[in-house]
C-alpha positions, 0 to 999 in steps of 0.5 A: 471526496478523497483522492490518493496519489501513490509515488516511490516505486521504481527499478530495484534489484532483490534484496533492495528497499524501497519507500511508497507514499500515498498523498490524500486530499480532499479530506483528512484520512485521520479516521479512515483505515488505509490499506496497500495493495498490489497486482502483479503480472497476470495476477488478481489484486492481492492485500499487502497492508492495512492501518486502522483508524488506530494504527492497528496494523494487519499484514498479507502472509506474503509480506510480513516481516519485510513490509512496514506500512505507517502513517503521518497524519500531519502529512495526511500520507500513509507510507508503505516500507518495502525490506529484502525485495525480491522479483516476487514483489514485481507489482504495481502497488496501490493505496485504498481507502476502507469503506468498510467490511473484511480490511483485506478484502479488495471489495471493502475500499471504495477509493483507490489510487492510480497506482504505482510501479515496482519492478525487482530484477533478480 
């Protein structure tokens, strides 16, 4: 069984960058497709990022061009780079594990973290 431990959020101010890490134990996550999400304040989850087993990449319309996600398999970590932040962005920020069906659909991972928090200020 994998688990996921998120880190790297924090308090920022617009326009800052932040980098989140997701750590996986329990087993390789070489062959897994890895996703972000978030849930900001009184809003359902929404999909920020996924990488395919390939490193195939999708992004949320809300974040691309700004958000970078990316993976060390050495590490056994997937990472999830945060550009040009703004209070929109104000979200605890989760990383999944696919279990399969839609990547971007909150339904098709069956592992997650704990979560980590980013607060943007204005």
């Amino acid at each position: 069984q994998v688990r996921l431990l998120e880190s790297g959020g924090g308090l920022v101010q617009a326009g800052a960058s932040l980098k989140l890490s997701c750590v996986a134990s329990g087993r390789t996550i070489t062959d897994k497709t890895m996703a972000w999400f978030r849930q900001g304040p009184g809003k359902e989850r929404e999909f920020v990022a996924a990488s395919s087993w390939n490193r195939r990449t999708t992004y949320g319309d809300s974040v691309k061009g700004r958000f970078t996600i990316s993976r060390d398999t050495v590490k056994n970590t997937v990472f999830l780079q945060l550009n040009s932040l703004s209070p929109e962005d104000t979200a605890v920020y989760y990383c999944a594990v696919h279990s399969g069906g839609v990547p971007s659909r909150v339904a098709s991972y069956n592992i997650w973290g704990q979560g980590t928090l980013v607060t943007v200020s204005s």
